[in-house]
N, C-alpha and C positions, 0 to 999 in steps of 0.2 A: 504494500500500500504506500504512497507517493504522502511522504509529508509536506503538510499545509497548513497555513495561519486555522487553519479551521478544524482540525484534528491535533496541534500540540498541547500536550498535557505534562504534567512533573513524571518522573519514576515512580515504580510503586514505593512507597515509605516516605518519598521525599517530601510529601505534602502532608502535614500532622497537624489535627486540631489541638488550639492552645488547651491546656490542664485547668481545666473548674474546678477549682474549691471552697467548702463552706457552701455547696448546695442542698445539703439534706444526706441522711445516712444509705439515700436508694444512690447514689452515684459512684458510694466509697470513698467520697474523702470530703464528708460533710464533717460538721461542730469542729474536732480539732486541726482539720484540712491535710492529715498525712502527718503531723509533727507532733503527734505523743501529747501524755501531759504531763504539763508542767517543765521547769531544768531552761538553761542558757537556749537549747537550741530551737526551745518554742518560741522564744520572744524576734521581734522584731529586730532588724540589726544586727543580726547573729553572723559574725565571721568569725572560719575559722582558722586557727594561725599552723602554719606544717609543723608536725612531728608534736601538736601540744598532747597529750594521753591523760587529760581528765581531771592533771593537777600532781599525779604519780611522778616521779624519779624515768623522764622522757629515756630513749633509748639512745638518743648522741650525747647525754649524757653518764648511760649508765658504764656504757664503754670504758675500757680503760685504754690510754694514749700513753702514748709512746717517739721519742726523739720532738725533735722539731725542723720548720724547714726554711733555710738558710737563705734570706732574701740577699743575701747578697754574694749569693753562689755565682760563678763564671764560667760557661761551660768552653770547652776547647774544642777546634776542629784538628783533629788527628792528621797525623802525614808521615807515613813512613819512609825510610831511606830507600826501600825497593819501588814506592812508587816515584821518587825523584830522578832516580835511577832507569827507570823505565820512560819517564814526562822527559827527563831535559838532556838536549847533548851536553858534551865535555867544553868545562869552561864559560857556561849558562849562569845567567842571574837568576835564583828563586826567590822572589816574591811573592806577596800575597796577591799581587795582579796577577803575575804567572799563572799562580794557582788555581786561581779564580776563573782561568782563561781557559784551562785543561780539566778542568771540570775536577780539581781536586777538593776546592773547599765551597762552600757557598756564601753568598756576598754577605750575608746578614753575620759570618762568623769573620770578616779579614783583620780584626783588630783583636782574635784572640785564635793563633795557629801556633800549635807546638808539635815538635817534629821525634817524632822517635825513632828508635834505632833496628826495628826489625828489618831486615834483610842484607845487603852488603852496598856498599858504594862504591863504585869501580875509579870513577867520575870525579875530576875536580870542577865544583862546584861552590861559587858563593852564593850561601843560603842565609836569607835575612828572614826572619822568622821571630815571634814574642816568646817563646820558650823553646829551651831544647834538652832531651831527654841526658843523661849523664853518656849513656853508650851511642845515643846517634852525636853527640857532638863529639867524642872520642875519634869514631867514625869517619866524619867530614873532616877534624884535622888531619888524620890519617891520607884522606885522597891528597888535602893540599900539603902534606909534608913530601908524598911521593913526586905530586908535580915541581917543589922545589929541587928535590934529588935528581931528579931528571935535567934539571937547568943548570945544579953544580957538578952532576958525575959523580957525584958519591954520596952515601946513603949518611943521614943524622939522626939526633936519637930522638926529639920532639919536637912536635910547633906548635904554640898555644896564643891564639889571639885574644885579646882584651874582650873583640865584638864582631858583627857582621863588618861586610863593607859594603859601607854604601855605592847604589847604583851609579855614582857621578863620574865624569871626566876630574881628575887629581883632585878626587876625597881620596883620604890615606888612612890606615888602620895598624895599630902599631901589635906586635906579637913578638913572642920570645924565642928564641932559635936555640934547642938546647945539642951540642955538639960535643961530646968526649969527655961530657961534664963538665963545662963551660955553656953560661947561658950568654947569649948576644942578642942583643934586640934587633929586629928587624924590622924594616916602613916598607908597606907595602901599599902602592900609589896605582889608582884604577887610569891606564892609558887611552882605552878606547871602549863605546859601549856601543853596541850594534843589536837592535831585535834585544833578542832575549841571550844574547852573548857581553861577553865582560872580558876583556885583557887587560892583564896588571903585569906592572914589574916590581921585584925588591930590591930592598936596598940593606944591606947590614950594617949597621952602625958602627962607630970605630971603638968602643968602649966595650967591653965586658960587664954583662951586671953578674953581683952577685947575691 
């Protein structure tokens, strides 16, 4: 049958005559209209408030609680040394734009990214990052102690930087070169920055620290 102004009607159910009360005891909700006698919830006015039970020891209260919760918690976007390893070539700036860009972190976390130490890092890499785990920063010194070995031709015993180094054309970041049990300080000055690539040169100081 072809619907028409002349034939639309509601669904069955959907059209419900309004609730009469207080017409007489033939209808069933004559004298006290459905609401009992007497008590709070006959009277006019009557709301009720969630979880109230009558005046009794409520249930969110009978519970017993436990710890509390730290409003001023900071949560971390995770980054392992194997996914850096796998994201960026040799001699790559990692940022949190990087990051962000390889779909490592998500935007709403770039001002709080700590970097841990599972997997291996082949790769030297400056990684600028807000935390870093005890073994991934072991790790990364590690790759750039080998990249300096390679520049001198023979191997040294550690390289420990102050900090990142920043993304810049001559920002410079100072570290400790430790060699036969002799510590020397070392400047290392960023020469060129290209895309997501960084070349630096060092410099060894003439003094010994001790």
């Amino acid at each position: 049958m072809a619907i028409g102004l002349n034939n639309l009607k509601a669904p069955a159910g959907g059209a419900r005559k309004k609730k009469r009360v207080g017409r007489g005891p033939g209808s069933g909700l004559g004298k006290t209209s459905g609401r009992g006698y007497k008590g709070q919830k006959s009277r006019s006015g009557y709301s009720g408030m969630r979880g109230f039970e009558g005046g009794q020891m409520p249930l969110h209260r009978r519970l017993p609680k436990r710890g509390f919760t730290n409003i001023f918690k900071r949560e971390w976007a995770e980054v392992n040394l194997a996914d850096l390893e796998k994201m960026f070539d040799a001699g790559a700036s990692v940022t949190p734009e990087a990051l962000l860009e390889r779909g490592l972190v998500r935007k709403s976390m770039l001002k709080s990214i700590v970097i841990l130490g599972q997997g291996e890092l082949k790769k030297s890499l400056t990684v600028n990052a807000h935390r870093f785990s005890k073994s991934a920063k072991e790790k990364i010194e590690a790759a750039t102690k080998e990249r300096i070995e390679k520049s001198l031709g023979r191997s040294i015993d550690s390289l420990i930087c102050e900090g990142p180094i920043e993304r810049v054309v001559g920002a410079t970041q100072r570290c400790v070169l430790t060699d036969g049990g002799e510590k020397v300080g070392v400047t290392v000055t960023v020469t060129k920055v290209e895309d997501d690539k960084v070349n630096f040169d060092w410099e060894i100081d003439d003094h010994l620290l001790r």
